[in-house]
C-alpha positions in Angstrom: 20.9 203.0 -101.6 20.4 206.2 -102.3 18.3 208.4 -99.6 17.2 211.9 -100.6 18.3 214.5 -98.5 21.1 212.9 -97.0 22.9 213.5 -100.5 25.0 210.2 -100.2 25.0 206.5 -100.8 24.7 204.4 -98.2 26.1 200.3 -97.8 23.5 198.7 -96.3 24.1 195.8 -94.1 21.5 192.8 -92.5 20.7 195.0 -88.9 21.0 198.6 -90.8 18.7 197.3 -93.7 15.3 198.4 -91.4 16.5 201.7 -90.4 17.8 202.9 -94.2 14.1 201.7 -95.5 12.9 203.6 -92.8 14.4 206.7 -93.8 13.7 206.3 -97.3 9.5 206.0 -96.9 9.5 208.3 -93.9 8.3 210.9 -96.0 5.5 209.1 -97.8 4.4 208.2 -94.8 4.1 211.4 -93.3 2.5 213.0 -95.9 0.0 210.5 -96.1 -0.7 211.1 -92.8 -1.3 214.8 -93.2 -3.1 214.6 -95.9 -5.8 212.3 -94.3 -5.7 214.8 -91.3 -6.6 218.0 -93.7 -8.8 215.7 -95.5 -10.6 214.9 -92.3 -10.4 218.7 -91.3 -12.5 219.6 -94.2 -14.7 216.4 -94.3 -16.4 217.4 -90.9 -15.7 220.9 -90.6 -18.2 220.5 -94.1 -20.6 218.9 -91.2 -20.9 221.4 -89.0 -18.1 219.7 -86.4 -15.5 221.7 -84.9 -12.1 220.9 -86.0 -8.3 222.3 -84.7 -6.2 222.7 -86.4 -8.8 223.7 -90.1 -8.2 222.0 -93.0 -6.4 225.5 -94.4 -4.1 226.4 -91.1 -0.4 225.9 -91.2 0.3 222.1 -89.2 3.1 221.6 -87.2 2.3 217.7 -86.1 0.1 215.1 -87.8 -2.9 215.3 -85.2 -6.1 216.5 -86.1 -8.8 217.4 -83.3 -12.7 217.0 -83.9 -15.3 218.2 -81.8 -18.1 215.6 -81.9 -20.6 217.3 -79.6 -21.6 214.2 -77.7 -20.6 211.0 -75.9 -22.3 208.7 -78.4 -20.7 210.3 -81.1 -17.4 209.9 -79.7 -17.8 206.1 -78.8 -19.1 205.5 -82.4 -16.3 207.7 -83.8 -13.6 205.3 -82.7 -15.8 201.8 -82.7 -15.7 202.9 -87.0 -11.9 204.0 -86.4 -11.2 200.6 -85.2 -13.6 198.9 -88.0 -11.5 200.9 -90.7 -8.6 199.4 -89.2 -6.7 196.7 -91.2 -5.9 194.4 -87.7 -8.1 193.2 -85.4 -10.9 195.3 -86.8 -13.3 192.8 -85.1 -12.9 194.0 -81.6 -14.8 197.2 -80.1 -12.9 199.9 -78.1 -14.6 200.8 -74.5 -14.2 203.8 -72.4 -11.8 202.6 -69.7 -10.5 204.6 -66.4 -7.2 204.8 -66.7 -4.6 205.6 -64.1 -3.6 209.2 -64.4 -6.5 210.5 -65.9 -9.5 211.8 -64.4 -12.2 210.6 -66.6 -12.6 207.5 -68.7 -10.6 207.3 -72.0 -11.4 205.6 -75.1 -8.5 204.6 -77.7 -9.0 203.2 -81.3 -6.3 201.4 -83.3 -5.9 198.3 -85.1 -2.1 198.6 -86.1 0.8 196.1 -87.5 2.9 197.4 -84.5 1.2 198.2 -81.3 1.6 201.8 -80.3 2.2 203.4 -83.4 1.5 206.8 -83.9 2.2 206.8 -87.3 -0.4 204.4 -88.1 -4.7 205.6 -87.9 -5.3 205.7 -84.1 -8.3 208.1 -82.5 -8.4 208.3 -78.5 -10.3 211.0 -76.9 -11.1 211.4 -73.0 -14.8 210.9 -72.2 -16.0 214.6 -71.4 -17.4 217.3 -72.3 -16.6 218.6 -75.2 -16.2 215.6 -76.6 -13.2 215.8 -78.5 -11.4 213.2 -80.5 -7.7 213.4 -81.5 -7.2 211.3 -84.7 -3.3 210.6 -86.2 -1.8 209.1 -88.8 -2.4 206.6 -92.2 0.3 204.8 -93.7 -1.5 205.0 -96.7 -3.5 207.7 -98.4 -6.1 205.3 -99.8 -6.5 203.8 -96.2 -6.9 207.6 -94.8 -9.1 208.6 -97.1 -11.1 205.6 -97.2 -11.4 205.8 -93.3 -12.6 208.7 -92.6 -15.0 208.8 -95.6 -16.6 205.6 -93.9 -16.2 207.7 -90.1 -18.7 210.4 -91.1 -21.0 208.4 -92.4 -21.7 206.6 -89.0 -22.5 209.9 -87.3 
């Protein structure tokens, strides 16, 4: 297998199999992911929303944050998150107190693997200003697809 950037050839084996395909679709995978976070950028900066970083700045992460101006907002930001979602996209995400934090947080994700940051996820502490931090896509047509459906439920 051949993985660019290395510049060699690698034997894969059964346990090393993973972690070569890994390497090889990293960086699909992350530019899918930045390009559903400038998409999203634009899509509600377009809306009058408050977005860091803008859809033209120079990223250093895949994290978008998106003012939303209101509680209600925010709760049906990551309830359509978690409907866009291609697991478990049945269940509703609820502002929770959680230990360590001073106000109630709400997290939105309906991932193959639990805790993936690579995958779409939005959490966002309940306060004011309301901000949402949105991350990830494995897939630009999931991405773009999601948030498309996201600004249409505020």
């Amino acid at each position: 297998m051949f993985i660019y950037g290395f510049g060699n050839f690698f034997i894969s084996t059964k346990t090393s199999f993973y972690n070569l395909y890994g390497l090889f679709v990293a960086p699909q995978v992350v530019s899918c992911a930045l390009k559903t976070a400038i998409f999203a950028a634009e899509i509600f900066s377009m809306f009058d929303f408050e977005v860091f970083p803008k859809s033209t700045d120079n990223r250093m992460d895949i994290i978008q944050a998106i003012n939303l101006k209101s509680k209600e907002n925010l709760i049906k930001f990551c309830e359509g998150v978690r409907k866009a979602s291609p697991v478990n996209n049945f269940f509703t995400p609820t502002p929770e107190k959680i230990p360590g934090y001073d106000c109630e947080i709400i997290m939105a994700a309906g991932n193959f693997i639990q805790g993936s940051s690579i995958e779409l996820s939005a959490d966002a502490p309940i306060r004011n200003p309301y901000t949402v931090f949105i991350q990830g896509a494995l897939t630009w047509f999931h991405g773009k697809n999601a948030i498309l459906m996201l600004w249409t439920t505020l």
